[in-house]
C-alpha positions in Angstrom: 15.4 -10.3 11.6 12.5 -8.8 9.5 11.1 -7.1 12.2 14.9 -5.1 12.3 14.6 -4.5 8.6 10.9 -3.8 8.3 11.5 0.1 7.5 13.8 -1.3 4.5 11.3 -4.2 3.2 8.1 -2.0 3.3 9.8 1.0 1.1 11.3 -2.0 -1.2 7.8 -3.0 -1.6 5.7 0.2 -1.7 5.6 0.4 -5.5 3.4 -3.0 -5.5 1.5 -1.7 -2.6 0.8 1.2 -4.5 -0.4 -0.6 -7.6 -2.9 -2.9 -5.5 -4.3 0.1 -4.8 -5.1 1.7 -7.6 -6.7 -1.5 -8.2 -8.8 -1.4 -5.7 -7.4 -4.0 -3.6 -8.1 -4.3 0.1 -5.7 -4.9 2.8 -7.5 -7.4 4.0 -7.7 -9.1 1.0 -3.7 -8.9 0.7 -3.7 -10.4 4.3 -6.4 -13.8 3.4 -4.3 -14.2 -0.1 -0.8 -13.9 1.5 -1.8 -16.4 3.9 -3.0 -18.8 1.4 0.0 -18.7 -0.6 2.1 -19.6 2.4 -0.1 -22.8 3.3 -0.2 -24.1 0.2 3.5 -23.4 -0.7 4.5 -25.2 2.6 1.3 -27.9 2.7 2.0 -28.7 -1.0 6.2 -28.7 -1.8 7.5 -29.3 2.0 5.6 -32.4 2.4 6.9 -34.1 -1.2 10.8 -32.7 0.0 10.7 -30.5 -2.4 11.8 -27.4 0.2 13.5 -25.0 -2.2 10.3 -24.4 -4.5 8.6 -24.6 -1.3 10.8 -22.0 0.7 10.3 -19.7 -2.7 6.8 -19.9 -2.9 6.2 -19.6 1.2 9.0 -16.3 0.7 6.8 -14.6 -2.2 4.1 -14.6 0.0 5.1 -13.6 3.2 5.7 -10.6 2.2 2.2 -9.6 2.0 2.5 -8.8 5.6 4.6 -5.8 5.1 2.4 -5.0 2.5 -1.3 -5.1 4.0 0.0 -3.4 6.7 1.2 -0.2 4.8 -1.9 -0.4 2.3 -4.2 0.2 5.3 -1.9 3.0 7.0 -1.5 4.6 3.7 -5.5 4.5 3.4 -6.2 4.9 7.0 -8.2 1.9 7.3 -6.0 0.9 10.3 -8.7 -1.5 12.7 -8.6 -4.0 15.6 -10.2 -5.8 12.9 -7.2 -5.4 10.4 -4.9 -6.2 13.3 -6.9 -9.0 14.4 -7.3 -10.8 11.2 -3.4 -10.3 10.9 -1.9 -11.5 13.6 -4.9 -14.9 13.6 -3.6 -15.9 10.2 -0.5 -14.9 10.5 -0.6 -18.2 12.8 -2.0 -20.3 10.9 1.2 -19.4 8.0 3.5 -20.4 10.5 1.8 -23.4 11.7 1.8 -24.5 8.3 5.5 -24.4 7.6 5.9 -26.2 10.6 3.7 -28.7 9.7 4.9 -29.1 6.2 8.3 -30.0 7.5 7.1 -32.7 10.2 5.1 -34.3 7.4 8.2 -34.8 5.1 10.7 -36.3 8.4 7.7 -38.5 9.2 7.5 -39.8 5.4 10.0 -39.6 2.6 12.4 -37.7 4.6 12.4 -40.4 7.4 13.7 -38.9 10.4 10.8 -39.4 13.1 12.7 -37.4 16.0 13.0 -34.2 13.9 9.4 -34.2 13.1 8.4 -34.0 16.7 11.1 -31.2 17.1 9.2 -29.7 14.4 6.1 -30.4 15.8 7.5 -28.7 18.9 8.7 -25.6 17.4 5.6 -25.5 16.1 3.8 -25.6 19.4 6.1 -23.3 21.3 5.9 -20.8 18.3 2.0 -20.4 19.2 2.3 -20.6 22.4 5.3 -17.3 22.4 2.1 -15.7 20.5 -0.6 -16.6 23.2 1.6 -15.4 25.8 2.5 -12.4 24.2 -1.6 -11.8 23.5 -3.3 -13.1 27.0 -0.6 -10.7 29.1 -1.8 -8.0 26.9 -5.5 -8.6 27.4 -4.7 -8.0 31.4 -2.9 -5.1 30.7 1.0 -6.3 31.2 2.7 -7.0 28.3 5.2 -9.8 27.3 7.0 -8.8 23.9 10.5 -9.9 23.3 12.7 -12.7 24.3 15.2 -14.6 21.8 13.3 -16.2 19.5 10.5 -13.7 18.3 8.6 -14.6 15.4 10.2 -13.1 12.6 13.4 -14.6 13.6 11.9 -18.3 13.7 10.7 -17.4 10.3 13.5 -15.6 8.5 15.7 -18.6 10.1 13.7 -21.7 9.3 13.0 -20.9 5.7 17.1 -19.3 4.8 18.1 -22.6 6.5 15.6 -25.0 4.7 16.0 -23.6 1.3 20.4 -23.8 1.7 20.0 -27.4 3.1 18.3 -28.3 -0.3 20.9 -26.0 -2.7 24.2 -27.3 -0.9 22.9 -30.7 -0.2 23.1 -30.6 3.5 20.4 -31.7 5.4 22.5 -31.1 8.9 21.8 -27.1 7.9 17.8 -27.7 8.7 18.4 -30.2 11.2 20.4 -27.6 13.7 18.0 -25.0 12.7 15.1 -27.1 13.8 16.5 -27.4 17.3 17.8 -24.3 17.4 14.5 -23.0 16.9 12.8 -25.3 19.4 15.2 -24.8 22.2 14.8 -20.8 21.4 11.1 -20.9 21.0 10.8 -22.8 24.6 13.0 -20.5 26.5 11.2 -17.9 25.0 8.0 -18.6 26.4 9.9 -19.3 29.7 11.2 -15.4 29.2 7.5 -13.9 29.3 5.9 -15.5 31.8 8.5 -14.9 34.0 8.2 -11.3 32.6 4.3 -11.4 33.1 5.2 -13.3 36.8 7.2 -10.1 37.4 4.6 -7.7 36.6 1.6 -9.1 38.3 3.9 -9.3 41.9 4.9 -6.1 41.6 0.9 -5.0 41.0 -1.3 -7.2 43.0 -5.1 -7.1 42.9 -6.5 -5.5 45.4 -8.7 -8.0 47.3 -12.6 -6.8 46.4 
C-alpha cells in the first residue's frame, strides 16, 4: 500500500525534508533516527499492550523512509551505501514490530499461539527480503508476490492500532495470520520465480 502511494507521501512530506536540510541533516542520519524511533516505539509500548501509542509512535517514524530517500535524490548523494544502510535497517524496524507483538501474546496479552504466528510473520518477512536480495546478487530478480513489505506494514500497524480503539482484539488476530499465511506464500512465489529463471538460463558447464 505505501509503495502504491509513495509519489503522494513523499510530496506530503517534502516541506520537512526540505527543512532538515537547510539544517544540515543527512540522509543517513534520517535513516539511523527513523529506525530507532520504530524500535523503541514497538520494543517499549507493544510489549506493555499498550499498541495504539505504540502504532503512533512506530507510524511517526516510518515515515523517514520516504524521507531519506528524497533528501539524498534531491542532494544527489544517492549510494549503494545509502541503499544498503536502508534496506539493513529497514529490517531490523520490522523485526521489531514483530517482536513487540509476540512479547505482549506471550505475557500480559496471553495468547501463546499468536505469538509464534507473530514470530512467524516475522521470519517469513525477512526471509521475502533475503530472497528478493540473494536472486539479485546472481543477477535474476524476485520482486513481487502478495505480501510485499509495505503491505505487511501498512496492514499490521492500521489493524493493531483499530483493535485497541474499537476494542477488538479479533481485528489483530486475523491480521496476524493473514500476514503469516501471505508472507509464506510469498516466499514460495520467488523462488519459484528465481526456479524459473535459472532453468530457463543454465550455467554453462566450465
Amino acid at each position: 500500500m505505501l509503495e502504491r502511494f509513495r509519489r503522494f507521501w513523499t510530496n506530503l512530506f517534502k516541506p520537512v525534508a526540505h527543512l532538515l536540510m537547510k539544517l544540515g541533516v543527512s540522509p543517513d542520519a534520517v535513516t539511523i533516527v527513523g529506525t530507532m524511533g520504530v524500535v523503541a516505539g514497538a520494543l517499549v509500548f507493544f510489549p506493555r499492550g499498550e499498541l495504539l501509542i505504540g502504532v503512533l509512535v512506530v507510524t511517526a517514524f516510518v515515515f523517514s523512509d520516504l524521507i531519506d530517500g528524497y533528501m539524498a535524490r534531491t542532494l544527489g548523494t544517492s549510494s549503494k551505501w545509502g541503499s544498503f544502510l536502508d534496506s539493513t535497517l529497514d529490517r531490523l524496524g520490522d523485526a521489531a514490530i514483530f517482536a513487540g507483538l509476540a512479547v505482549w501474546f506471550f505475557g500480559g496479552g496471553d495468547d501463546t499461539l499468536l505469538a509464534y504466528v507473530a514470530l512467524w510473520a516475522l521470519v517469513m518477512g525477512s526471509v521475502t527480503s533475503y530472497a528478493r536480495a540473494k536472486a539479485e546478487s546472481l543477477g535474476m530478480q524476485a520482486k513481487g508476490g502478495i505480501a510485499e513489505r509495505a503491505d505487511r506494514l501498512v496492514a499490521v500497524l492500521v489493524m493493531t492500532g483499530l483493535s485497541e480503539i474499537f476494542d477488538y482484539p479479533m481485528l489483530l488476530t486475523v491480521t496476524l495470520w493473514a500476514v503469516a499465511v501471505m508472507s509464506t506464500i510469498t516466499v514460495a512465489q520467488r523462488i519459484m520465480l528465481v526456479r524459473r529463471q535459472a532453468l530457463s538460463h543454465p550455467s554453462t558447464p566450465g
